[in-house]
C-alpha positions as CSV (number, residue, x, y, z in Angstrom):
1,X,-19.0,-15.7,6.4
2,X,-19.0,-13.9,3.0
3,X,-21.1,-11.7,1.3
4,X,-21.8,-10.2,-1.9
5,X,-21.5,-6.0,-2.5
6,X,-21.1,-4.7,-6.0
7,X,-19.6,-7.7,-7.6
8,X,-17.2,-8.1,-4.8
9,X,-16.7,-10.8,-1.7
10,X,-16.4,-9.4,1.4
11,X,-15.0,-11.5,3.9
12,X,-15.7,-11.8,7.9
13,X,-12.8,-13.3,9.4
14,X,-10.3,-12.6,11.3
15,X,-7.6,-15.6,10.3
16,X,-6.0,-16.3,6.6
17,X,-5.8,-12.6,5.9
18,X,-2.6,-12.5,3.4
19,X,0.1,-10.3,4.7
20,X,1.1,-9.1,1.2
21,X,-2.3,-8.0,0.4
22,X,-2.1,-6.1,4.1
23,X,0.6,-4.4,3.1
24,X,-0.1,-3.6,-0.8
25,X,-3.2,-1.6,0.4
26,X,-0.9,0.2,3.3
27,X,1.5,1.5,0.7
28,X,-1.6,2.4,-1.2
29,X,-2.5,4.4,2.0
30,X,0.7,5.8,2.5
31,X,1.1,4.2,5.7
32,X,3.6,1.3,5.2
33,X,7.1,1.7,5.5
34,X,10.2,-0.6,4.0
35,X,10.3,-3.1,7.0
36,X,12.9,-6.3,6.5
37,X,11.0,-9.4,5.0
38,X,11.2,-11.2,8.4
39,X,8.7,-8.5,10.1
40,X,6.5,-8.4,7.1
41,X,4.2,-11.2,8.7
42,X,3.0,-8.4,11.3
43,X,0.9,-7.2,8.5
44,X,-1.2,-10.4,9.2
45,X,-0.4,-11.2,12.7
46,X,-2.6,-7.8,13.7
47,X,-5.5,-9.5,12.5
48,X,-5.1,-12.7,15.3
49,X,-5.9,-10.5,17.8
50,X,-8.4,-8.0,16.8
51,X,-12.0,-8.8,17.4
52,X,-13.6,-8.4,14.5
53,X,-12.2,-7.7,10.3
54,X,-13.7,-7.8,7.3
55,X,-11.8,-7.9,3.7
56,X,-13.3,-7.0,0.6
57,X,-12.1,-9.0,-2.5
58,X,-12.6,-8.5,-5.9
59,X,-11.7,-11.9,-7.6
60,X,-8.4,-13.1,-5.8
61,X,-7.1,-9.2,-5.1
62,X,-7.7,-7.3,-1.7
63,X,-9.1,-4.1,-2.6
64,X,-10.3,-2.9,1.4
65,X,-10.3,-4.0,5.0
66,X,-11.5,-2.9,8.4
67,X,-10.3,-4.7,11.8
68,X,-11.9,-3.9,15.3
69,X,-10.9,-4.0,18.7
70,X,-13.7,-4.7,21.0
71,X,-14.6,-6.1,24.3
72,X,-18.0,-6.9,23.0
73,X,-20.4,-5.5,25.4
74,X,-19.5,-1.6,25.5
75,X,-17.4,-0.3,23.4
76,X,-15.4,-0.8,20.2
77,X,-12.1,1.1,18.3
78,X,-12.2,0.7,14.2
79,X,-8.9,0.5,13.3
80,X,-7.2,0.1,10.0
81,X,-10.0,1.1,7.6
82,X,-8.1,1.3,3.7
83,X,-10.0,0.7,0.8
84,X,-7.7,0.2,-2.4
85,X,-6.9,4.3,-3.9
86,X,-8.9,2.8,-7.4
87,X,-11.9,1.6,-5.3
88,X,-12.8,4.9,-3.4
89,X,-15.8,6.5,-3.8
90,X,-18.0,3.6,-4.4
91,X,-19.5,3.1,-0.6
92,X,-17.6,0.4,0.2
93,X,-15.9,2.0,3.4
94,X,-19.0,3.0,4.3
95,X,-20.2,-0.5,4.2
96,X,-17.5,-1.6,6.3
97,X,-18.3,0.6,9.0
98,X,-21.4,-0.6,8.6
99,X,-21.0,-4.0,8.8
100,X,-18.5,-3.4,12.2
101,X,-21.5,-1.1,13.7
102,X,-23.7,-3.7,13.2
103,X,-22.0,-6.1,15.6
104,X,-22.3,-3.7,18.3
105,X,-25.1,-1.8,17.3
106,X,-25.7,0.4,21.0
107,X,-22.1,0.3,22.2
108,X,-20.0,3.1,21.5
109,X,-17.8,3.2,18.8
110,X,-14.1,4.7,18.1
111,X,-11.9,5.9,15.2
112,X,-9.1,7.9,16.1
113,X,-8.1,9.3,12.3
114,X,-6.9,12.7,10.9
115,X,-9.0,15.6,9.8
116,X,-9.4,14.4,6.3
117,X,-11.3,11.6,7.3
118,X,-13.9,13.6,9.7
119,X,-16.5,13.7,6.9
120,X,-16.2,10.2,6.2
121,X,-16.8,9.5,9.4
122,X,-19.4,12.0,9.9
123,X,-21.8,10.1,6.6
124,X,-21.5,6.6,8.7
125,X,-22.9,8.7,11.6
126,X,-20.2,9.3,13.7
127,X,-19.6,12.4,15.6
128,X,-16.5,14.9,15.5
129,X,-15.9,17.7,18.5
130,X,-13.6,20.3,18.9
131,X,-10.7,18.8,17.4
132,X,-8.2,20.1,15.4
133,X,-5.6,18.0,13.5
134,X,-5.6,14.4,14.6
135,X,-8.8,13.4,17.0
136,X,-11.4,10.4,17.3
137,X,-14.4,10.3,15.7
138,X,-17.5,8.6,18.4
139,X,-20.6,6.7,17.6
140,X,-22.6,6.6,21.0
141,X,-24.9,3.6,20.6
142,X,-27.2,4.8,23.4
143,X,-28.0,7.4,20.3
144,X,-29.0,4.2,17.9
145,X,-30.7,3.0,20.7
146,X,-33.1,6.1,21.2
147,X,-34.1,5.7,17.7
148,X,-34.5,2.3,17.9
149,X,-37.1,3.2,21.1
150,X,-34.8,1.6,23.6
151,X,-34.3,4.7,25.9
């Protein structure tokens, strides 16, 4: 499936995703380190068994990506959210967690991230609680679902 965002693809899709375009948005992170060529295809490999990713392309470059691990009914843990260092601040990591929320709008959803991100986190609607330098972040669907008029 693809859709259209601010004159960029983004892809749902867990298979095809390029490991070199993994791993030029990890160094862009900070969170890739020099590996030998023969692991490299890891970078790609996490994608086979995560339940849900999205990839945000503009033209033929990667510029973000989200994966999730879910057992579909209950809950769900976002992992890997990057959005290309040139690309920030434009919504588009918001609109990832968006578009993984979405597929399991009243379970409950995990990030476990650093501090930095808490506020991030926070604008999607997660919550943060007594933590102090590395924690997770929760979005309890039974809260979506009260506003919805479920409960």
């Amino acid at each position: 499936m693809y859709q259209y965002c601010k004159g960029l693809v983004i892809r749902e899709g867990t298979e095809g995703v390029p490991a070199d375009e993994v791993e030029a948005l990890f160094k862009d992170a900070g969170w890739a380190k020099t590996i030998p060529a023969w692991q490299k295809e890891k970078y790609s490999l996490i994608f086979k068994n995560s339940t849900w990713a999205f990839t945000v392309w503009d033209h033929d470059k990667m510029i973000g990506m989200v994966r999730v691990i879910s057992d579909k009914i209950m809950a769900a843990n976002i992992l890997d959210l990057v959005v290309l260092s040139e690309y920030r601040g434009q919504g588009i990591g918001k609109i990832l967690v968006e578009l993984c929320v979405q597929k399991l709008p009243h379970g409950d959803w995990f990030v476990h991230t650093s501090t930095n991100n808490f506020k991030f986190y926070e604008t999607c609607g997660f919550e943060v609680k007594g933590l102090s330098s590395h924690g997770t972040c929760t979005y309890f669907g039974y809260i979506q679902a009260r506003k919805d008029g479920h409960l």
